[in-house]
C-alpha positions in Angstrom: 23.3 -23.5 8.5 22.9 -23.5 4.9 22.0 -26.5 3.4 22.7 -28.3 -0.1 20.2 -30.7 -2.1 20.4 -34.4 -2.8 23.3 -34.4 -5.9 25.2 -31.2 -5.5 27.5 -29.6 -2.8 26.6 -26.2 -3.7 24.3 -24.7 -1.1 20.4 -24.4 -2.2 18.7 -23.2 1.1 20.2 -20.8 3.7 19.2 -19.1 6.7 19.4 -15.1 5.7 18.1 -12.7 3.4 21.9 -12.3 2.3 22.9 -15.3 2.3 20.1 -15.9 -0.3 20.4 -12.5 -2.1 24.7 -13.8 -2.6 23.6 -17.1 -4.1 21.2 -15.5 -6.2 23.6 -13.1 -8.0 26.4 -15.5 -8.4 24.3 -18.3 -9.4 22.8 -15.8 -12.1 26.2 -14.2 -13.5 27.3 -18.2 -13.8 24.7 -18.6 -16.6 25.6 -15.3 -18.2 21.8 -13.9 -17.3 21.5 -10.3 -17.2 21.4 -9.3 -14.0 20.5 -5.9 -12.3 19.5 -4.6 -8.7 16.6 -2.2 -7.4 18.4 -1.4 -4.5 15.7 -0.3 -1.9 16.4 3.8 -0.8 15.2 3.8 2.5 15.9 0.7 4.4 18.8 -2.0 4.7 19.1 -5.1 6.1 19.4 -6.1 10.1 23.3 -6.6 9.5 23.5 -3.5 7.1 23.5 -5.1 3.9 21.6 -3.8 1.0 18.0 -4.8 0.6 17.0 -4.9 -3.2 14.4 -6.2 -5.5 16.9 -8.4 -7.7 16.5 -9.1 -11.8 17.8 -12.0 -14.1 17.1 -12.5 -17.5 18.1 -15.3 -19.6 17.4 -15.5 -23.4 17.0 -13.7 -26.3 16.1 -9.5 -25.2 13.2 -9.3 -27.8 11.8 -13.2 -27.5 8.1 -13.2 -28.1 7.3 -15.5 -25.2 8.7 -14.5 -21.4 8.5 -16.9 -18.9 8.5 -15.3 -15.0 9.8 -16.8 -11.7 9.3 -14.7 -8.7 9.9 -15.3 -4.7 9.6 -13.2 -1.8 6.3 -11.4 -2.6 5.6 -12.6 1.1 9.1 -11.8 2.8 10.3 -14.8 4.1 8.2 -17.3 1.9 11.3 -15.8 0.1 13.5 -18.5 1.7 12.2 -21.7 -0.6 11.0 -19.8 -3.7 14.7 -19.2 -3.8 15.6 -22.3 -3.5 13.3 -23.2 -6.3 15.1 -20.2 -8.7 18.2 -21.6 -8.0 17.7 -24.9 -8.8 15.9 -23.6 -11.8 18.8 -21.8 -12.8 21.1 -25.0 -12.1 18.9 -26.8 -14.4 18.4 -24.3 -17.0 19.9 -26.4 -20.4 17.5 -29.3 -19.2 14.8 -26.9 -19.3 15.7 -24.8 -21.8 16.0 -27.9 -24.4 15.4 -26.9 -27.9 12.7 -23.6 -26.6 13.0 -21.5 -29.4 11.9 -17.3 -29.4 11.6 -17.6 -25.0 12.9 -15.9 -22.6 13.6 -16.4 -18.7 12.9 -13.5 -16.2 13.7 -14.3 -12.8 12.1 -12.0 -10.0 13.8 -12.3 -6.5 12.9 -10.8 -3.3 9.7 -8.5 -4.1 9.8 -8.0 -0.4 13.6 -7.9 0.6 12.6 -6.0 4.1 10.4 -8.8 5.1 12.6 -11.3 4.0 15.6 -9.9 5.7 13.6 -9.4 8.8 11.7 -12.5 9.0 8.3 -11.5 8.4 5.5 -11.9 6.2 5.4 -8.0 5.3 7.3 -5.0 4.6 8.7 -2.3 6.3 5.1 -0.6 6.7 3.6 -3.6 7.7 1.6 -3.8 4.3 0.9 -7.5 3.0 2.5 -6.6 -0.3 0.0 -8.9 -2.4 -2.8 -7.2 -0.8 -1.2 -3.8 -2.1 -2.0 -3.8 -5.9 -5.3 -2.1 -6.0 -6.6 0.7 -7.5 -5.8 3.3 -4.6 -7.5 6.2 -6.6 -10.8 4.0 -6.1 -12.7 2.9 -2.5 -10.7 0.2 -1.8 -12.3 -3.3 -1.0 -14.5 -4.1 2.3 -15.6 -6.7 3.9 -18.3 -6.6 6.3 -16.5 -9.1 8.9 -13.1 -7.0 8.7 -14.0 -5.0 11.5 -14.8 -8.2 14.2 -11.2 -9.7 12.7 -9.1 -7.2 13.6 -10.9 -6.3 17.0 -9.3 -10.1 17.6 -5.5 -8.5 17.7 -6.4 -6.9 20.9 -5.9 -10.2 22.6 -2.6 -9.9 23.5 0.1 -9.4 26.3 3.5 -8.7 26.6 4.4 -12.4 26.5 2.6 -12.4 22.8 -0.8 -12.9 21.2 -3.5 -14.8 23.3 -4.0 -17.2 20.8 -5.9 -19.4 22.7 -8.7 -16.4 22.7 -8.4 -15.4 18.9 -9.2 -18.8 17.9 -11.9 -18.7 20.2 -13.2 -15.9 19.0 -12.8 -16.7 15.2 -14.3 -19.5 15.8 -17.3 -17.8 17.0 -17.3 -15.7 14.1 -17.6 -18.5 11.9 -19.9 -20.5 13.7 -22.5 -16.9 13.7 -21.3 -15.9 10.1 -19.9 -19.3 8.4 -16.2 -20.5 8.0 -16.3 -19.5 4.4 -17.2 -15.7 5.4 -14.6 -15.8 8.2 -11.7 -17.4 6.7 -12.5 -14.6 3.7 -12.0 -11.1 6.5 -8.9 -12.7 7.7 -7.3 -13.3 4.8 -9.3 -11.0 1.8 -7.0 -7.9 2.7 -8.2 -4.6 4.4 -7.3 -1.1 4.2 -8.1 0.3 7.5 -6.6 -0.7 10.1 -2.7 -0.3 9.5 -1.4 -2.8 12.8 -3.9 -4.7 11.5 -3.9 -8.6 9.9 -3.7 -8.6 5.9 -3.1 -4.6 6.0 -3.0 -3.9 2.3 -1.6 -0.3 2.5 -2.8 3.0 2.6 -1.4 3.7 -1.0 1.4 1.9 -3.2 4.3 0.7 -2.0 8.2 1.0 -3.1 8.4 -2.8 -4.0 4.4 -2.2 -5.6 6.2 1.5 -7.7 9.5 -1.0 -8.1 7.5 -3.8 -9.9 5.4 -1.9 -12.2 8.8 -0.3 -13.4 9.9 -4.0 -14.2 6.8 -4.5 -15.7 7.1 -1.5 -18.2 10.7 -2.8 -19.1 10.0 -6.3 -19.3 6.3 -7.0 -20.4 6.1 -4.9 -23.5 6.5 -6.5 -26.9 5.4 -10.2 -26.1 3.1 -11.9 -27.5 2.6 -14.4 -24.2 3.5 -14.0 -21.1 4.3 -17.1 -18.2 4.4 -15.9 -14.4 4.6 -18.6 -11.7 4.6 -16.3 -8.1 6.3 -18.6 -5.9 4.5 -19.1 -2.0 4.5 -21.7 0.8 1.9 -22.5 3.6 -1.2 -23.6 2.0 -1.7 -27.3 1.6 0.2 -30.4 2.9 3.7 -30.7 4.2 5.9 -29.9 0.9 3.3 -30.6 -1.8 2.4 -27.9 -3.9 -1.1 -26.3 -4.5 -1.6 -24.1 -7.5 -4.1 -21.2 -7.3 -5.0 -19.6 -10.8 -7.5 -16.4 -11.1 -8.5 -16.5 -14.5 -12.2 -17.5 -15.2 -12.6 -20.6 -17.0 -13.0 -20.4 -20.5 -11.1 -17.6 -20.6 -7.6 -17.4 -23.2 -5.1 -17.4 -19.7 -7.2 -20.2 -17.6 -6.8 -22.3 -20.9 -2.8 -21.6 -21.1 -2.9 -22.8 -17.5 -4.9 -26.0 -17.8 -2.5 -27.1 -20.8 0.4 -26.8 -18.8 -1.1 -28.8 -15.4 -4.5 -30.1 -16.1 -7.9 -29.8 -15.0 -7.4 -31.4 -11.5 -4.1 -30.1 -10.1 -6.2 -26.9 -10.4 -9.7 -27.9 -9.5 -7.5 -29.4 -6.0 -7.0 -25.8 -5.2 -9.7 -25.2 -3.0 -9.2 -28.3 -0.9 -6.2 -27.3 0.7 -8.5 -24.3 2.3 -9.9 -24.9 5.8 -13.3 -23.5 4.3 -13.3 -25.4 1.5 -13.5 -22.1 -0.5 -10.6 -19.7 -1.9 -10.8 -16.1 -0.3 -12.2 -13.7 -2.3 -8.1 -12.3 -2.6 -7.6 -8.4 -3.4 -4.7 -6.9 -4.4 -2.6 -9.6 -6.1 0.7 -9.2 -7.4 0.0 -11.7 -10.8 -3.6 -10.2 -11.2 -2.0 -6.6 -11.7 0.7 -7.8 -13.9 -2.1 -9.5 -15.9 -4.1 -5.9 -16.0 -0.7 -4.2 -17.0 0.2 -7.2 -19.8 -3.1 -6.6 -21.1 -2.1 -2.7 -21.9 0.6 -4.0 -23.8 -1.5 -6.0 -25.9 0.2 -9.4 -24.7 -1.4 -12.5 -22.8 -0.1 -13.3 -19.0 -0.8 -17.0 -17.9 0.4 -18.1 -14.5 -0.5 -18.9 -11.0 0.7 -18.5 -7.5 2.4 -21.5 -6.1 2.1 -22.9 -2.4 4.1 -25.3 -0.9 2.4 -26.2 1.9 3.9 -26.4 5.5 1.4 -27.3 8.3 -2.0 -27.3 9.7 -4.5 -24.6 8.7 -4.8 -23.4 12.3 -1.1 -23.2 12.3 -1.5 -20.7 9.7 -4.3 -18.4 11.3 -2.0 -18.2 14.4 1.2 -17.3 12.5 -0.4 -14.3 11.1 -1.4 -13.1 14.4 1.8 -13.3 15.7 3.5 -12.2 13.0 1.3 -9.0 13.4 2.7 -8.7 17.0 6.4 -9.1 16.4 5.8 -5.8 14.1 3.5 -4.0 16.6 5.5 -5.0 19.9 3.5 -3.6 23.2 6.0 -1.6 26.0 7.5 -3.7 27.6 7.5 -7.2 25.1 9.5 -9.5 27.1 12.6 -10.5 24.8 12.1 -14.7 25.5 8.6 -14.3 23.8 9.8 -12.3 20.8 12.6 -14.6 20.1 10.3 -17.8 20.2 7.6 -16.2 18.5 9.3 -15.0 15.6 11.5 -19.0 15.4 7.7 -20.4 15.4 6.1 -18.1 12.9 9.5 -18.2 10.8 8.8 -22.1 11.2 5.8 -22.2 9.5 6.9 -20.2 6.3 10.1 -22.1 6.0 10.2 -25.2 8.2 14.2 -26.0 6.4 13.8 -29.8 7.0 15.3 -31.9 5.4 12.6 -33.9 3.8 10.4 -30.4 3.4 13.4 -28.9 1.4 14.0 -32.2 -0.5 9.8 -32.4 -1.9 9.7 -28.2 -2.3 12.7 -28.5 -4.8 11.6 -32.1 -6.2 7.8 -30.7 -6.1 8.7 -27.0 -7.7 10.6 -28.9 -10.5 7.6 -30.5 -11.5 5.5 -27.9 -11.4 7.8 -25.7 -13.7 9.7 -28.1 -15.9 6.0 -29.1 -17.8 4.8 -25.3 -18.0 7.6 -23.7 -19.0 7.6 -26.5 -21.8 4.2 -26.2 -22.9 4.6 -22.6 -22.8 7.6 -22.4 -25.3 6.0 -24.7 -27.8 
């Protein structure tokens, strides 16, 4: 059922891809945004509708400063960055205020196939922010990929053993250290294509799509805001904000003025290792590298709002990497509750979780996008 927020009657979070999509478009035509569709050519949606990487842009065409939104890099971590858009958009003359020479992009559904199909990644099975690499170059290894993904051969028809995958991560990182281990699993490989964080065997439609948006939309600026909008990571609907710029550098400094030193020294904590992966790939780091070849700036981070336990979060990759790879004979009882308790994890839709992700993503962007516009 779709749901509304505190204060308003018009539905915020829903249950579908479409439903989302719908909301999206209207909400963005209400605010007289420009608004246009990269309808996907190969693949539609489980009840036939069109799957597309959607556009809205508020604000003057040639503003020096662009400020991006974006949801759905990670399919159906699409469901609250929406949510977060639209309320954004609801809110848009409180936020807007007297921002002079800025722009608003909004970026929804990166990944419309795994949104519309409840998963994680796309209609290959790619993690699409594993799949912005150099593919002309060796792509990235890790010397514990290998004994990860040997792990997905734990399973049955009924689903994966978890029970032995933990086990036999946790002998990994008791041999190798958690901070090595948590990195394979969740780094990105380029091997093993039914595999955990697959990053692709070459770019992607959504990966070609994007970069397309990005020659459209980045040029000309001189500064450039991109908040990439996640959940999982960290505590039931509180936010955790993961920048990659080194400190000291022009873009870490942008990011510090708009949420301060220890929002983003907490990052790490929410980690089970205490350490952030060593991430390739990443949507915000290649729009960075393609900002830079237009001679602009790009400041911004990837929030997460966090849903449950970190173990939680180890298992729902594995099975989410068995509902795409289902074995002969996958009894229909286990895929249904398997793909409700990995769907669970990336969008609980509770009440109070719904309530702090909206409160929570408002004050994440309401102060950047401020600072930014100054």
């Amino acid at each position: 059922m779709a749901r509304s927020h505190e204060g308003t009657d018009a539905p915020i979070f829903f249950e579908t891809y479409a439903q989302c999509r719908e909301a999206f478009l209207a909400t963005a035509t209400r605010i007289g945004a420009q608004v246009e569709g990269h309808l996907h050519p190969d693949c539609r949606g489980p009840d036939g509708s069109e799957l597309a990487i959607d556009i809205a842009f508020f604000g003057p065409r040639d503003a020096r400063r662009l400020f991006v939104l974006s949801s759905g890099t990670h399919g159906c971590e699409g469901f609250a960055g929406s949510a977060v858009q639209l309320n954004t958009m609801r809110r848009l003359d409180e936020l807007m205020g007297e921002a002079d020479d800025t722009a608003l992009l909004f970026v929804h559904g990166v990944n419309p196939y795994g949104w519309a199909y409840f998963s994680r990644t796309n209609e290959n099975q790619v993690d699409l922010n594993r799949n912005f690499i150099d593919f002309g170059a060796k792509p990235p290894e890790h010397s514990l990929a290998p004994d990860i993904q040997r792990l997905s051969t734990y399973s049955t028809v009924k689903g994966p053993d978890l029970e032995k995958i933990i086990a036999g991560f946790s002998e990994l990182a008791e041999i190798h250290g958690l901070e090595a281990a948590a990195d394979a699993l969740q780094c990105g490989q380029y091997f093993q294509t039914d595999g955990v964080g697959f990053g692709g065997l070459g770019e992607q439609w959504s990966n070609v799509t994007m970069r397309s948006i990005w020659s459209k939309y980045l040029g000309g600026r001189d500064k450039i805001g991109w908040i990439d909008l996640h959940t999982g990571l960290g505590r039931y609907g509180e936010p955790v904000i993961l920048n990659f710029d080194p400190p000291g550098t022009t873009a870490h400094n942008i990011v510090l003025s708009w949420w301060g030193e220890a929002a983003l020294a907490a990052s790490n904590a929410a980690f089970r290792s205490g350490a952030r992966p060593n991430y390739s790939g990443l949507l915000l780091q290649a729009a960075q590298d393609t900002a830079l070849t237009f001679g602009s700036v790009l400041a911004g981070a990837v929030i997460e709002f966090g849903t449950f336990a970190p173990i939680e979060a180890a298992k729902s990759l594995w099975i989410d990497r068995w509902l795409r790879n289902l074995p002969d004979g996958a009894e229909t009882n286990s895929v249904e509750r398997l793909r409700a308790e990995a769907l669970r994890f990336f969008y609980p839709n509770e009440i109070e979780w719904n309530h702090k992700v909206l409160e929570n993503g408002w004050r994440i962007i309401a102060p950047a996008f401020r600072e930014f516009a100054r």
